[in-house]
C-alpha positions in Angstrom: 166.0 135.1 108.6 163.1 133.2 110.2 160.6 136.1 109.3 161.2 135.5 105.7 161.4 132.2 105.7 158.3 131.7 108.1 156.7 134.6 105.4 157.7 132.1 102.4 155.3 129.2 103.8 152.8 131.5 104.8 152.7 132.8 101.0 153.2 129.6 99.7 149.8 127.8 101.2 148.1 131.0 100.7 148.7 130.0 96.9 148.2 126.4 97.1 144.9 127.3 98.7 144.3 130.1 96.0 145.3 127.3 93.1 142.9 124.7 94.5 139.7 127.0 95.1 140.4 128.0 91.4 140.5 124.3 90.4 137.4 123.2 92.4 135.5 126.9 90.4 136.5 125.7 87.2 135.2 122.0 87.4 131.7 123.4 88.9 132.0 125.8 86.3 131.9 123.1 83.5 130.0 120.5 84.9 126.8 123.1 85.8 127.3 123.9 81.8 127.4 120.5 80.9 123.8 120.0 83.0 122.4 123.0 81.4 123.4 121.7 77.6 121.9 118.4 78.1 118.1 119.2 78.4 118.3 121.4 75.6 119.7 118.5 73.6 117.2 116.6 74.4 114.3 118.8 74.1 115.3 120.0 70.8 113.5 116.7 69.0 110.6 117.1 71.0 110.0 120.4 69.9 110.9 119.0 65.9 107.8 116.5 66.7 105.2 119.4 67.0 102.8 120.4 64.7 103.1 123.5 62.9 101.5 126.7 64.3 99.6 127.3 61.1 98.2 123.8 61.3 94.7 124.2 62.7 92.7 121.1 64.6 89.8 119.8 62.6 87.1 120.3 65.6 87.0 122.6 68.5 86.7 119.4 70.4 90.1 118.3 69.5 91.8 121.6 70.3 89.9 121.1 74.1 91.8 117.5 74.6 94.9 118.8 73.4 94.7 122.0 76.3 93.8 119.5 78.9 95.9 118.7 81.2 96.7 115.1 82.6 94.9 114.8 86.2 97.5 114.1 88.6 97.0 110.9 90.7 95.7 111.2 94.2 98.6 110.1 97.0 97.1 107.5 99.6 97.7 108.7 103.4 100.3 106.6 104.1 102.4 107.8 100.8 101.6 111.5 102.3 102.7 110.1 105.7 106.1 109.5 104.3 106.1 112.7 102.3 106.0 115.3 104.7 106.5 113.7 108.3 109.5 112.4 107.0 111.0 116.1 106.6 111.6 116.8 110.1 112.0 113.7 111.9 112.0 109.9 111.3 108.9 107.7 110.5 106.5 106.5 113.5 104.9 103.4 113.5 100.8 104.1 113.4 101.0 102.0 116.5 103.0 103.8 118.6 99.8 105.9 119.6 96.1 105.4 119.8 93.6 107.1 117.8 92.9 110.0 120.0 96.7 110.6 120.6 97.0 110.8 116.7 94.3 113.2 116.3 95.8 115.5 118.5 99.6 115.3 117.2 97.7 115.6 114.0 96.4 118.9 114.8 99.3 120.2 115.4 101.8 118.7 113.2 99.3 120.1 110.2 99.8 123.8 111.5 103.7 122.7 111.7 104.1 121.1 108.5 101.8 123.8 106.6 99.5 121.0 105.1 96.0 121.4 103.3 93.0 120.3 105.2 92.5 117.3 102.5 96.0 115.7 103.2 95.9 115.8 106.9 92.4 114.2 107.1 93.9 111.6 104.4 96.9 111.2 106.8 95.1 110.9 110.3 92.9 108.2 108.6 95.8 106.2 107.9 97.6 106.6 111.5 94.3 105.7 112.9 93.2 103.0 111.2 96.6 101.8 111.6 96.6 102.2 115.4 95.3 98.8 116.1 94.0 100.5 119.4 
């Protein structure tokens, strides 16, 4: 009689567990639809707002500002600082090392964090004018 009844309970949570996973599937379910109806919603006045495609520009010089893209603005090395060094480990004060220490944690960390020659340069300018040493 304990078999069964020990077999019961086990059967029992295995369908509590079985309802609950269900329940948890079914609200990510809806709420990733809900995410994915929203930016169409809103897109879909945007896309009202456009000219027509048969519409042509009056100059080629207004068809070249239209294609242009907007220049991006350039990050300061302390904004990069806290970018990327801030991925793998807390933020260090600039004066926790001198210059020539940072220059040489710089060399490596820009191997180790995979960054373009322009942004480490901008970076190591910031820790070592920051230094105070």
């Amino acid at each position: 009689m304990k078999r069964l009844s020990s077999f019961k309970l086990r059967l029992q949570a295995g369908l509590g567990f079985v309802v609950v996973a269900a329940g948890i599937y079914a609200v990510t379910i809806a709420r990733m639809r809900a995410a994915d109806d929203k930016p169409a919603a809103e897109a879909k006045p945007a896309a009202e707002a456009k000219p027509a495609a048969d519409a042509k520009p009056a100059d080629a010089n207004s068809e070249k500002k239209t294609a242009e893209k907007p220049k991006k603005k350039k990050l300061t090395g302390g904004e990069l600082y806290q970018i990327h060094c801030n991925r793998c480990h807390p933020e260090r004060y600039a004066t926790e090392w001198t210059a020539a220490e940072w220059k040489t944690i710089m060399l490596h960390m820009r191997v180790r964090a995979n960054l373009p020659a322009e942004q480490a340069k901008a970076v190591r300018k910031y820790l070592e004018e920051d230094s105070g040493k």
